[in-house]
DRENDO-1510 file (C-alpha; in Angstrom, 1 decimal, always signed):
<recs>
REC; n; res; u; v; w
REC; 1; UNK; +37.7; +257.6; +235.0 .
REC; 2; UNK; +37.3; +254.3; +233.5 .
REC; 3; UNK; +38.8; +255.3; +230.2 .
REC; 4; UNK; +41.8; +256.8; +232.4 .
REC; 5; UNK; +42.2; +253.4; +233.7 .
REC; 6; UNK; +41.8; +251.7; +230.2 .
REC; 7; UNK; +44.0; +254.2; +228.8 .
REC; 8; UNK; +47.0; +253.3; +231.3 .
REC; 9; UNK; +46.0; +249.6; +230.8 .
REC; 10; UNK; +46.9; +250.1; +227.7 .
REC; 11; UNK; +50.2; +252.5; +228.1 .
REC; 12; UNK; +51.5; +249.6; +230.1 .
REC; 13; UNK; +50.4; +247.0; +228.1 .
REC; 14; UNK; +52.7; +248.4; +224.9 .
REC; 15; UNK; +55.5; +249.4; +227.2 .
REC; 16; UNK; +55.8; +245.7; +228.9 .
REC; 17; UNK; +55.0; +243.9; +226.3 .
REC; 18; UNK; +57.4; +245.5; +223.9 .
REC; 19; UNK; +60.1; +244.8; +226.4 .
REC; 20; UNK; +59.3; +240.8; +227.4 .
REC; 21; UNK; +60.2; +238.7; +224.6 .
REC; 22; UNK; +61.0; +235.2; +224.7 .
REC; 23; UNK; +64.7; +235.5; +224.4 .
REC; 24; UNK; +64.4; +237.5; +227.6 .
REC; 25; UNK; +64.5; +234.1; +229.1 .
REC; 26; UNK; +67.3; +232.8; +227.8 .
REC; 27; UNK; +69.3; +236.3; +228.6 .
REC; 28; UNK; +68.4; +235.6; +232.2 .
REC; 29; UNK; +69.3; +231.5; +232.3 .
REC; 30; UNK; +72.6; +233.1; +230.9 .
REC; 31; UNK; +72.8; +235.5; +233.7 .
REC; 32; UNK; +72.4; +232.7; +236.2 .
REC; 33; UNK; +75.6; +230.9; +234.3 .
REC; 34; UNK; +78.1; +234.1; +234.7 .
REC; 35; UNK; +77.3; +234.7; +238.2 .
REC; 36; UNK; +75.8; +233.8; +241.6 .
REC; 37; UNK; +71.9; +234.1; +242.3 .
REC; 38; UNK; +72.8; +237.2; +244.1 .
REC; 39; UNK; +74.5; +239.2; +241.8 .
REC; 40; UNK; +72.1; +238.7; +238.9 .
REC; 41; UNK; +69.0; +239.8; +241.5 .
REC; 42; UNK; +71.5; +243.1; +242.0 .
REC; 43; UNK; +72.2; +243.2; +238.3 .
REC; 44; UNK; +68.6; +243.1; +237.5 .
REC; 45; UNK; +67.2; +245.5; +240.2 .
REC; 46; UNK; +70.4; +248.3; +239.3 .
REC; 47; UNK; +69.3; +248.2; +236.0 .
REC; 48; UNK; +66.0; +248.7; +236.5 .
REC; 49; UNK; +66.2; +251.7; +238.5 .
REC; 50; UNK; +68.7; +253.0; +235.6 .
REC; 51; UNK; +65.9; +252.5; +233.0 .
REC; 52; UNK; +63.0; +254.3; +235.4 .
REC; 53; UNK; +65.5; +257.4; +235.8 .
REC; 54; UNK; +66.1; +256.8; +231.9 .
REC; 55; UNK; +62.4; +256.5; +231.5 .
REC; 56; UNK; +61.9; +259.9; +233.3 .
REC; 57; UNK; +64.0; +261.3; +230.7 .
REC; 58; UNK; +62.3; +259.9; +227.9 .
REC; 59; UNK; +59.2; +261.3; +229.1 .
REC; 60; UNK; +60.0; +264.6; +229.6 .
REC; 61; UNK; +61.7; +264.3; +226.0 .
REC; 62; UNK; +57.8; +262.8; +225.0 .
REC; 63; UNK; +56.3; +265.8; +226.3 .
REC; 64; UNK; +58.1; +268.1; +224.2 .
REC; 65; UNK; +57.1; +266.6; +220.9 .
REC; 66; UNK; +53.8; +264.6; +221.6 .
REC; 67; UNK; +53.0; +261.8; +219.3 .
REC; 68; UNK; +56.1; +262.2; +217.3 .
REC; 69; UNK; +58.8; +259.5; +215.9 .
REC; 70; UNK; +60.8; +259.1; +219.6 .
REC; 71; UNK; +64.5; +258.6; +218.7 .
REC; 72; UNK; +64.6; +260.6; +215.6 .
REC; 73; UNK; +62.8; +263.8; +216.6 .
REC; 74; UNK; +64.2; +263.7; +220.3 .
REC; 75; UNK; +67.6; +263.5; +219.4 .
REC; 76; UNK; +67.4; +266.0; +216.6 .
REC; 77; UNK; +66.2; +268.7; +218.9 .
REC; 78; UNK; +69.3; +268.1; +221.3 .
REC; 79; UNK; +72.3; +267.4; +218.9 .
REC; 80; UNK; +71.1; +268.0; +215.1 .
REC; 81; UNK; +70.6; +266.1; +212.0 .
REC; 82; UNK; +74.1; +263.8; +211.8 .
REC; 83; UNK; +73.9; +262.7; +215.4 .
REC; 84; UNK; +70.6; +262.0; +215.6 .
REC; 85; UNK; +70.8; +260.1; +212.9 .
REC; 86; UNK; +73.7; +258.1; +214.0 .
REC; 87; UNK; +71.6; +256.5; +217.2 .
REC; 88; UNK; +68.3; +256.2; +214.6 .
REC; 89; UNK; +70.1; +253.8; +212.7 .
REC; 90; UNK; +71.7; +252.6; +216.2 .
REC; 91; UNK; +68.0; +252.0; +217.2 .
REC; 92; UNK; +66.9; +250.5; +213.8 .
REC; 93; UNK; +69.8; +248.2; +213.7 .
REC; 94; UNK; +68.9; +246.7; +217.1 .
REC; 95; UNK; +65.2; +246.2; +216.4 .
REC; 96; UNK; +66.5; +244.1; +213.2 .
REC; 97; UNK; +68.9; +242.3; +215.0 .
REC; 98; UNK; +66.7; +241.1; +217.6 .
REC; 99; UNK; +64.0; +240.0; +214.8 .
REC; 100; UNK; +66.6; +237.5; +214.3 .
REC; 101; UNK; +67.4; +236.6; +217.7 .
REC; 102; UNK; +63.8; +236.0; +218.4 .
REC; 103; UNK; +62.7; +234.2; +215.6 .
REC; 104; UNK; +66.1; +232.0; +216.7 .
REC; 105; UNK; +64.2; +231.4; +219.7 .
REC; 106; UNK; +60.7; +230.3; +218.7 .
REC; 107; UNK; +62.9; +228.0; +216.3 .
REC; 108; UNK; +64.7; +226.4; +219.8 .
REC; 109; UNK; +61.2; +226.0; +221.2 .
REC; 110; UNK; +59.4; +224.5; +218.5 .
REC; 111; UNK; +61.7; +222.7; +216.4 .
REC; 112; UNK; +65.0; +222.1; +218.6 .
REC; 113; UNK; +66.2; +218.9; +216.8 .
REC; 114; UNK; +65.5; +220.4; +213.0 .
REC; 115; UNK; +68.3; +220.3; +210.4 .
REC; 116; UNK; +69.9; +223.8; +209.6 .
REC; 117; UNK; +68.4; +224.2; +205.8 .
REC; 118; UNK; +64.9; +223.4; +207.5 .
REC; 119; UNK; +65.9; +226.4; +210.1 .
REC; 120; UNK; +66.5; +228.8; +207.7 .
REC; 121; UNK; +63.2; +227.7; +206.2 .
REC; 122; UNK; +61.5; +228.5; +209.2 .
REC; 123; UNK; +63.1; +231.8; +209.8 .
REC; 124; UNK; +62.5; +233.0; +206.7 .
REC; 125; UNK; +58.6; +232.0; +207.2 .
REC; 126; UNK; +58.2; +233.6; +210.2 .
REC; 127; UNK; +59.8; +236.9; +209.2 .
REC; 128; UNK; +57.8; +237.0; +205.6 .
REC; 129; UNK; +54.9; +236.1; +207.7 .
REC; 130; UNK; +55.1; +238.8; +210.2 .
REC; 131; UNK; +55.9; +241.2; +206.7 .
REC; 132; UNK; +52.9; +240.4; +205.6 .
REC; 133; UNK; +50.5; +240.9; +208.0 .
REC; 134; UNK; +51.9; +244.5; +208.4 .
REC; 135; UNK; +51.4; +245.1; +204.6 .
REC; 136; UNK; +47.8; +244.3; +205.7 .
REC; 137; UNK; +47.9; +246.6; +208.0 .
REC; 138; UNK; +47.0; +244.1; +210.7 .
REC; 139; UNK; +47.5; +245.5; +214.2 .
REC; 140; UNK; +46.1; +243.9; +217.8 .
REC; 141; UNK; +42.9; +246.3; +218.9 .
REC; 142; UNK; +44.0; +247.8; +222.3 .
REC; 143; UNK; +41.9; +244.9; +224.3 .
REC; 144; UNK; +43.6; +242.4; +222.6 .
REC; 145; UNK; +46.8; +244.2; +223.4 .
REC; 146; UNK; +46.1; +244.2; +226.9 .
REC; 147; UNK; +45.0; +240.8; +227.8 .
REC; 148; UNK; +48.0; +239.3; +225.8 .
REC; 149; UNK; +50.0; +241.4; +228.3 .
REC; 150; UNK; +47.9; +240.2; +231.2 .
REC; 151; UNK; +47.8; +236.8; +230.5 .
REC; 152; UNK; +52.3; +236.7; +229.6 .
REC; 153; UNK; +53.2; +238.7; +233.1 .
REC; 154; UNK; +50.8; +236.7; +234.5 .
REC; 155; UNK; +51.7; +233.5; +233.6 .
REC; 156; UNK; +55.4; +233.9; +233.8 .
REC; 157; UNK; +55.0; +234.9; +237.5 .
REC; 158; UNK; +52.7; +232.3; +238.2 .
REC; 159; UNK; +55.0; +229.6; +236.5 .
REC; 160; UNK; +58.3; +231.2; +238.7 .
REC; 161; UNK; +56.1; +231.2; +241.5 .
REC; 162; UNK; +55.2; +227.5; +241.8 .
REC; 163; UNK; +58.6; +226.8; +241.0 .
REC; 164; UNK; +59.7; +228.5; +243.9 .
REC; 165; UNK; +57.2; +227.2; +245.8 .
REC; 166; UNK; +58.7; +223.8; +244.8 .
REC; 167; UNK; +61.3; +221.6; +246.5 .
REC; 168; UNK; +64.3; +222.4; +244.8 .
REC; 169; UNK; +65.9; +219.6; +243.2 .
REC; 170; UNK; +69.5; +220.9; +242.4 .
REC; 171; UNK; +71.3; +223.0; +244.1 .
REC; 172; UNK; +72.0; +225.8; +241.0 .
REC; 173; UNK; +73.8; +228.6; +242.5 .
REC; 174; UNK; +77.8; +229.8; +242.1 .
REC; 175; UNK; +79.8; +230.9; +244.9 .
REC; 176; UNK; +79.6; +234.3; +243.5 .
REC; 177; UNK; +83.3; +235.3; +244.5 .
REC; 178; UNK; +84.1; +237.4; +241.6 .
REC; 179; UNK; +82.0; +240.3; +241.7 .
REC; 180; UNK; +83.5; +241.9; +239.2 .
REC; 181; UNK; +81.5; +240.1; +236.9 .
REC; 182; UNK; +78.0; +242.6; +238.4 .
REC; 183; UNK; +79.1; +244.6; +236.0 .
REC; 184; UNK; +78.6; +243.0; +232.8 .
REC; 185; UNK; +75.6; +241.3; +234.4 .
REC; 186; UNK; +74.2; +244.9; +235.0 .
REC; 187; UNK; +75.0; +245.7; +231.2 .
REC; 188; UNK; +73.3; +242.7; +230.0 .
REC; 189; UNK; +70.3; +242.8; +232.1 .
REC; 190; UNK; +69.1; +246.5; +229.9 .
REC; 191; UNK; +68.7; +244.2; +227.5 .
REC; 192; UNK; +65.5; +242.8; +229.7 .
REC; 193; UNK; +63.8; +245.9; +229.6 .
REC; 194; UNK; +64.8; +247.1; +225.9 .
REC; 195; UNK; +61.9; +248.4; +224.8 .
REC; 196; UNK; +59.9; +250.0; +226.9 .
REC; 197; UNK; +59.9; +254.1; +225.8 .
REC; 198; UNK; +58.0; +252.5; +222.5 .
REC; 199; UNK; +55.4; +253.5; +224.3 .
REC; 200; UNK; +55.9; +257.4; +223.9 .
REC; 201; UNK; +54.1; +257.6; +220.5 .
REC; 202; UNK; +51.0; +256.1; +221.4 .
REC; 203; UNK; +49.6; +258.9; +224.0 .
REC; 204; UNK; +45.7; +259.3; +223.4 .
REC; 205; UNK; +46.4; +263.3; +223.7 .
REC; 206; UNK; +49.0; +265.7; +225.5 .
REC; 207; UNK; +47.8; +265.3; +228.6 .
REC; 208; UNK; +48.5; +261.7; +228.4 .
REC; 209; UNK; +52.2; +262.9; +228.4 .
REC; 210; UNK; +51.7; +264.7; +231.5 .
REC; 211; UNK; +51.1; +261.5; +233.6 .
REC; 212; UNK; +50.0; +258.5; +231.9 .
REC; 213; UNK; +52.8; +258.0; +229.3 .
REC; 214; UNK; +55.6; +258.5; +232.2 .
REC; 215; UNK; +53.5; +256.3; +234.7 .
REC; 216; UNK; +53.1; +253.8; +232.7 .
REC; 217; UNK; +56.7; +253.3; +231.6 .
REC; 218; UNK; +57.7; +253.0; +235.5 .
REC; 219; UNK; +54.6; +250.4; +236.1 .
REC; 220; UNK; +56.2; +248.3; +233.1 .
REC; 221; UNK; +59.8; +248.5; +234.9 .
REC; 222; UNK; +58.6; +247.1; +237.9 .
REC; 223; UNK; +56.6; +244.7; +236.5 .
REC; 224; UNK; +59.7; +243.4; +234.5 .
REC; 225; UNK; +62.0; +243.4; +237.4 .
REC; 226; UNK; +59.7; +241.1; +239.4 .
REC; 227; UNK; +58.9; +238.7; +236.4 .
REC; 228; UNK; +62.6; +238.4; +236.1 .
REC; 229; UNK; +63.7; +238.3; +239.9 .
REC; 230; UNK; +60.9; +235.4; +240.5 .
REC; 231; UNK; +62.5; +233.3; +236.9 .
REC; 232; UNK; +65.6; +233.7; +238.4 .
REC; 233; UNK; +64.8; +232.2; +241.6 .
REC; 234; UNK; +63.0; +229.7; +240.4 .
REC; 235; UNK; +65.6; +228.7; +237.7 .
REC; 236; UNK; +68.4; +228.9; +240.5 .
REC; 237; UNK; +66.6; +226.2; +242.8 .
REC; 238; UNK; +65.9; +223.6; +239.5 .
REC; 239; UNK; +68.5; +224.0; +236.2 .
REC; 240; UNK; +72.5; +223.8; +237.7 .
REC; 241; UNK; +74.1; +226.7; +236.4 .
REC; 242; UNK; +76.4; +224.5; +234.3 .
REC; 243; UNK; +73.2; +223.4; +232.3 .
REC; 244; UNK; +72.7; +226.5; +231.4 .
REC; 245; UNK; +75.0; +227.3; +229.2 .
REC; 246; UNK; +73.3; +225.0; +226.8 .
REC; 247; UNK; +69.8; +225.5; +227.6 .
REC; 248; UNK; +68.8; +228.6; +225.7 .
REC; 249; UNK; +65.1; +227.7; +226.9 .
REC; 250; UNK; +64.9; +227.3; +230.3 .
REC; 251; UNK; +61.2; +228.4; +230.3 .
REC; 252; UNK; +60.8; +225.3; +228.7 .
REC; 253; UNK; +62.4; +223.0; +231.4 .
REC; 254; UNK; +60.6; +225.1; +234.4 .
REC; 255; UNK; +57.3; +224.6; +232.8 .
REC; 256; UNK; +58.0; +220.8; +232.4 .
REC; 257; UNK; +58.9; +220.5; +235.7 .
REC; 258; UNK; +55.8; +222.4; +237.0 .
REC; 259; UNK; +53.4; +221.4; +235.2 .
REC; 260; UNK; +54.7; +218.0; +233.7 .
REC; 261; UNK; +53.7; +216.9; +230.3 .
REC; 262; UNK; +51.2; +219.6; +229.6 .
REC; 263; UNK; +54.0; +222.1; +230.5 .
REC; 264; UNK; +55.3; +222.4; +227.5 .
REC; 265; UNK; +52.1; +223.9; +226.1 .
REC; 266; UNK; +52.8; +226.1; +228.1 .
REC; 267; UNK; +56.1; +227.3; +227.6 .
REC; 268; UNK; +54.8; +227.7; +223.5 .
REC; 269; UNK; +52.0; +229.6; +224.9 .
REC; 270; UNK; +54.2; +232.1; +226.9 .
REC; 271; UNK; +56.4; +232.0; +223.5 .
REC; 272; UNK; +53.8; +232.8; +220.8 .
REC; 273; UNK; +52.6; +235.8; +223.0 .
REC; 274; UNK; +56.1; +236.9; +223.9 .
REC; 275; UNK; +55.7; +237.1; +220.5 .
REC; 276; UNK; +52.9; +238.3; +219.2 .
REC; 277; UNK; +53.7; +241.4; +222.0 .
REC; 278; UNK; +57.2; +242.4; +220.7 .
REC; 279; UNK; +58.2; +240.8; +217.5 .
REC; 280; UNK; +55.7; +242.0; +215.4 .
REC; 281; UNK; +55.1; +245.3; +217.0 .
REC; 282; UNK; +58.1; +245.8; +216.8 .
REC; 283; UNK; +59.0; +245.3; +213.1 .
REC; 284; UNK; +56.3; +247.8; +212.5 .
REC; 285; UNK; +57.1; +250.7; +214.5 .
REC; 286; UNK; +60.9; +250.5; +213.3 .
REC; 287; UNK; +59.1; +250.3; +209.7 .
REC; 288; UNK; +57.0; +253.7; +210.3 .
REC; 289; UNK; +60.2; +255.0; +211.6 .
REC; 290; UNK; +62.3; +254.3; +208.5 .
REC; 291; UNK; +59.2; +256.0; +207.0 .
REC; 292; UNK; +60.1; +259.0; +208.6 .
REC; 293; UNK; +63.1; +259.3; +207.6 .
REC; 294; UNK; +62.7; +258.8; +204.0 .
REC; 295; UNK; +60.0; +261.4; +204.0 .
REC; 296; UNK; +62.7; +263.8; +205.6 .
REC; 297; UNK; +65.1; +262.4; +202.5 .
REC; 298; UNK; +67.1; +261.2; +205.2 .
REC; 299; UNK; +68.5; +257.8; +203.6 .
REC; 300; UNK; +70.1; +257.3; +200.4 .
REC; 301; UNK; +68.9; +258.9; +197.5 .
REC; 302; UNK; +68.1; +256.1; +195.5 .
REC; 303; UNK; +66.4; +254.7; +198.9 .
REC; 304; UNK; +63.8; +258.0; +200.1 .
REC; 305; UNK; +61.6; +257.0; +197.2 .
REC; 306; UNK; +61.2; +253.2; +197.8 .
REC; 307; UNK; +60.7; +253.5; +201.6 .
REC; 308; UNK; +58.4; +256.6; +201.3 .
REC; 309; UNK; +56.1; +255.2; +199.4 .
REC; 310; UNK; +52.5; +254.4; +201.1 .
REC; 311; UNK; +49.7; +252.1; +199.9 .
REC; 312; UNK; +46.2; +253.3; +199.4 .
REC; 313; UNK; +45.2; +252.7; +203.3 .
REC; 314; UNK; +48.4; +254.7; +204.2 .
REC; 315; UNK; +50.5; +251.3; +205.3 .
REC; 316; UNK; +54.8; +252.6; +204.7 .
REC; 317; UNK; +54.6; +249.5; +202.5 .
REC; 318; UNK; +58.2; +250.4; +200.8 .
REC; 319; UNK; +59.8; +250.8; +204.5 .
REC; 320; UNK; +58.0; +247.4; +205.8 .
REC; 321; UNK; +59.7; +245.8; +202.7 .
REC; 322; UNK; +63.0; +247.4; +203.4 .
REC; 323; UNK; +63.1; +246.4; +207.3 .
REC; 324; UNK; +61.7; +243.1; +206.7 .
REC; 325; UNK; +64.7; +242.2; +203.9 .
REC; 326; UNK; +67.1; +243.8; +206.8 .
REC; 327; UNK; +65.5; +241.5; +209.3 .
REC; 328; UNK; +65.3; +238.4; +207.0 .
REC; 329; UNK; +69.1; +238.5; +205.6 .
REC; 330; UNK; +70.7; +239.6; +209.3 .
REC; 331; UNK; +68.7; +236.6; +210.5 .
REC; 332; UNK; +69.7; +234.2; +208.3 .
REC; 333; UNK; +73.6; +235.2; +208.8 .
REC; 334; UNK; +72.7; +235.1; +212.5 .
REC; 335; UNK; +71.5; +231.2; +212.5 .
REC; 336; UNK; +74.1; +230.4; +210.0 .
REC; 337; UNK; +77.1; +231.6; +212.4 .
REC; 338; UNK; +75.4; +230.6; +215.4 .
REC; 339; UNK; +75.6; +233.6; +216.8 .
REC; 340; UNK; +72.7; +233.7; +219.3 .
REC; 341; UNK; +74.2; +235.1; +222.9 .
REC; 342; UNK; +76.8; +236.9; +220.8 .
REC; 343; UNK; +73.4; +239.1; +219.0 .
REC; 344; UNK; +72.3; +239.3; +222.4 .
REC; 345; UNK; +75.1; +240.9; +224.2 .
REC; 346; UNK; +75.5; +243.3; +221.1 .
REC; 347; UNK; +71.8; +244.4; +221.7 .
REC; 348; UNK; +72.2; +245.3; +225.3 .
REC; 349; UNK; +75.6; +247.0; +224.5 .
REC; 350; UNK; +74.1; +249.3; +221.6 .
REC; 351; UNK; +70.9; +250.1; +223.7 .
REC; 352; UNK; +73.0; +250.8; +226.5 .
REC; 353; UNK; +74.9; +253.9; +224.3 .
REC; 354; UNK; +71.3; +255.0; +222.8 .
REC; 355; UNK; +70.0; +255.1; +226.3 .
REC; 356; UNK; +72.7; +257.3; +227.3 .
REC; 357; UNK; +71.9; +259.4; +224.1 .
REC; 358; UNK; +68.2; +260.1; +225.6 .
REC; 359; UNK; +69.8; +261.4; +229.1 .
REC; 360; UNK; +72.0; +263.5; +227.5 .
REC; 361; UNK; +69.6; +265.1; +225.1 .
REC; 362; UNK; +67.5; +265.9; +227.9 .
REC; 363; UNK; +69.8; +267.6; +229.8 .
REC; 364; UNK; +71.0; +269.6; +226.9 .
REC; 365; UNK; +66.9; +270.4; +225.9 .
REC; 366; UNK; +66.5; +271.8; +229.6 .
REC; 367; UNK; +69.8; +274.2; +229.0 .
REC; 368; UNK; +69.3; +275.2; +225.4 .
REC; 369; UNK; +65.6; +275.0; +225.1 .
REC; 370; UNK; +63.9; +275.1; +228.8 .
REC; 371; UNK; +59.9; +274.8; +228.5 .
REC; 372; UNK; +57.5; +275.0; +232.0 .
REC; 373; UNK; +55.1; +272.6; +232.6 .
REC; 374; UNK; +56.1; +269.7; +230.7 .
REC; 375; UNK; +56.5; +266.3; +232.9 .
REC; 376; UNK; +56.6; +266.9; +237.0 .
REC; 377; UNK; +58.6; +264.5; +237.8 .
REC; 378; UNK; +62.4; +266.1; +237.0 .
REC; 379; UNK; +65.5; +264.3; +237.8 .
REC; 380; UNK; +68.3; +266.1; +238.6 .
REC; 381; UNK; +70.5; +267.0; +235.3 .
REC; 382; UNK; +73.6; +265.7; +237.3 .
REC; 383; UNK; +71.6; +262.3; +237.9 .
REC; 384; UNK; +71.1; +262.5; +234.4 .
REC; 385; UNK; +74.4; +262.9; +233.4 .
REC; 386; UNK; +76.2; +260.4; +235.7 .
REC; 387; UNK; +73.9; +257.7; +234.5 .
REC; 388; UNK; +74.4; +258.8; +231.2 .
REC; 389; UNK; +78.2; +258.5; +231.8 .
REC; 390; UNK; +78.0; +255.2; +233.4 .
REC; 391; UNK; +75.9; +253.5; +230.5 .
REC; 392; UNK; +78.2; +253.5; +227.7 .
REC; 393; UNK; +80.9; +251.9; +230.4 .
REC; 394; UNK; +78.3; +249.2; +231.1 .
REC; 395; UNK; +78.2; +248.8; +227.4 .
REC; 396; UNK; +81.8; +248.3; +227.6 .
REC; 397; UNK; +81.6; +245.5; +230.3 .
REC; 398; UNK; +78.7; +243.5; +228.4 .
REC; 399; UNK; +81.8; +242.7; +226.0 .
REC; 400; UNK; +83.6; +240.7; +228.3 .
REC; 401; UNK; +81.0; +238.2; +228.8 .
REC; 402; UNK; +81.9; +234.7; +228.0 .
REC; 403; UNK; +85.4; +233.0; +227.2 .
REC; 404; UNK; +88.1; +235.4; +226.0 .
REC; 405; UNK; +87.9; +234.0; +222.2 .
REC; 406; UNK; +83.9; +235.2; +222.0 .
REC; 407; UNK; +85.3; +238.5; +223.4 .
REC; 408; UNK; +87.3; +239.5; +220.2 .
REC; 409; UNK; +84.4; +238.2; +218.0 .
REC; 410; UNK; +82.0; +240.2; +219.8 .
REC; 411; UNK; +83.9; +243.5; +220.0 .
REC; 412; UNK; +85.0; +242.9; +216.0 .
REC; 413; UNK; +81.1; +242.2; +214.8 .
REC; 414; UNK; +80.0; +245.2; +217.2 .
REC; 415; UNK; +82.6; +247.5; +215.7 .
REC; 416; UNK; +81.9; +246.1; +212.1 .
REC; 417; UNK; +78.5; +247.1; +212.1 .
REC; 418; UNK; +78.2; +250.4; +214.3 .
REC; 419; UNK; +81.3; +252.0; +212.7 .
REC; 420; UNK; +80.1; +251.9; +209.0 .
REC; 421; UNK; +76.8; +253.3; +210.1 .
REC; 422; UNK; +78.1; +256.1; +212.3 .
REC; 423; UNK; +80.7; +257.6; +209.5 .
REC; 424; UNK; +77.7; +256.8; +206.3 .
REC; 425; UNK; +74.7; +259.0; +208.9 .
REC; 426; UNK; +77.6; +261.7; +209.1 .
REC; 427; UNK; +77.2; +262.1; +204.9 .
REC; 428; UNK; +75.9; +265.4; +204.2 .
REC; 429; UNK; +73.9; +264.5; +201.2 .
REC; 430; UNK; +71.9; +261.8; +204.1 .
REC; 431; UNK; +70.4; +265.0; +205.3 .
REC; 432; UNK; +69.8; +268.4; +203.6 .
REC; 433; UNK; +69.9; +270.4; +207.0 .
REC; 434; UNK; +72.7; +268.9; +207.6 .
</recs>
């Protein structure tokens, strides 16, 4: 029983924590600037319930093929080599993407004032650090893991809750009369739970993806949608919502104004373990991925080899190269053009369409391949199917966030990147089952 309970500890711990990174509080101060109080509670609680009934899918998908690569393998049953390879790279291209967007933020935290040649310095240090202690092999022990976890929820809903608690000082809320704008605050808030189905190839066993695995993923949902229903409310009654526009840190300010000078030890605490919980993880996972793949012969020719290779303790040391270079060089264009909310609202619009991908392949697996005794907990394949339709329109909306002129540049750097990637995965000599 107690290893049960240690078990789910931990299933939660890796599904939460891969989805609460620091930039998760700037996503939500910029919530609170496109819209009233009201609409980004909705936003957040609609999109969690779309990612438990997406989580039901991906667990049902889990228990099919038990400790396997998730996006790769699940896909490949449903829709075959060339499509499954398209939202693989899809799901590898966001995990690189938001390296850069979070090293970004421990940069705002830490060093907001420093010149630009310093910050690519810095970004480049953190990234190469992060490489190297996954060339190590280096990974938190499952304790470690879980009181990291603990000790970020916690702390997050303790700082939102003595904000609230607090008299407010400004009044922060819109008047919330063009609702219209739910939508795209829907869209954006996925990318608050990104994250969470990481968890899938972790179960202890198969009968971990009978109930654990699928338990935990809906615990973690939750447990997001409070954390980020309490920092909205407390960042509504203290930060005017036309000061946060600017303020890409607003855990910083609330933690100043709860716990004064020492508060913003604080908000660096809550950073480094947003950190240490995602960032790396992360990194890795997508590395062992790419691994995959180049075992399968997958990627380019001259590519398979490099990122196949392992060291003498088994670490994918050729793919941890190859995503860490990604990660470095998309960061450093990322700072360079400034293009921090932009990464963000490209993340939420590209997991929005991969999301979709899981609901569909389930649905298809049930019609094509139907297996008894799986995961109990079914959704309708019309639920499915609805939500799976409705995603890739909230992907749509997330592009009309901000002023029309970031609109264009959005859609252009969105289409620049996805639609080289989807026409190169088609390539027959990618994939020799193809």
């Amino acid at each position: 029983m107690r290893q049960r309970l240690f078990d789910l500890l931990h299933y939660i711990s890796i599904a939460s924590g891969m989805a609460l990174a620091g930039a998760c509080y700037s996503m939500v101060g910029q919530l609170l600037n496109h819209g009233a109080l009201a609409q980004v509670l909705i936003g957040i609680g609609m999109a969690a319930l779309i990612c438990i009934v997406i989580s039901s899918a991906v667990a049902e998908l889990a228990a099919r093929y038990p400790s396997m690569p998730g996006i790769r393998t699940y896909l490949r049953g449903a829709f075959g080599d060339s499509i499954s390879l398209v939202f693989t790279y899809t799901g590898l291209l966001v995990v690189v993407l938001f390296a850069g967007l979070e090293t970004q933020f421990l940069l705002k935290v830490f060093f907001p004032g420093i010149s630009k040649w310093m910050g690519h310095l810095f970004i480049t240090f953190v990234i190469l650090a992060i490489a190297s202690v996954n060339l190590l092999s280096i990974e938190l022990s499952k304790r470690a893991q879980i009181i990291i976890t603990v000790v970020l929820i916690g702390g997050s809903i303790f700082l939102s809750t003595i904000n609230v608690s607090n008299q407010a000082s400004v009044l922060a809320i819109k008047d919330g009369s063009n609702w219209i704008n739910t939508f795209e605050i829907i869209g954006l808030s996925i990318f608050l739970f990104m994250g969470f189905e990481w968890v899938t190839p972790m179960g202890r066993n198969r009968q971990a993806y009978e109930r654990m695995i699928p338990l935990s993923m809906i615990i973690s949902i939750l447990l997001l949608a409070c954390v980020y229903a309490l920092f909205s409310l407390a960042a509504s009654r203290h930060m005017p919502a036309s000061g946060l526009t600017s303020n890409l840190t607003p855990h910083l300010t609330l933690s100043a104004i709860a716990f004064g000078s020492a508060g913003k030890a604080v908000a660096m605490l809550l950073t480094i373990l947003a950190m240490l919980s995602t960032l790396n993880a992360g990194l890795m996972g997508a590395s062992r991925l790419l691994y995959v793949l180049a075992r399968e012969k997958s990627l380019f020719i001259n590519a398979n080899q490099f990122c196949a290779s392992l060291s003498k303790d088994g670490t994918p040391r050729g793919a941890i190269l190859a995503i860490s270079i990604t990660a470095l060089t998309l960061a450093q264009i990322q700072y360079w053009l400034d293009l921090y909310t932009e990464i963000g609202v490209i993340c939420a619009a590209l997991y929005c369409c991969l999301y979709a991908a899981f609901l569909f392949a389930a649905t298809k697996l049930r019609r094509i391949a139907p297996k008894k005794g799986l995961f109990g907990a079914y959704l309708p394949s019309s639920l499915l199917i609805v939500i799976g339709c409705c995603l890739p329109l909230l992907a749509f909306a997330t592009l009309f966030y901000g002023p029309a002129p970031s609109i264009t540049a959005q859609a252009i750097f969105m289409l620049a990147i996805t639609l080289p990637v989807a026409l190169v995965s088609g390539k027959k000599y990618l994939s020799p089952s193809s």
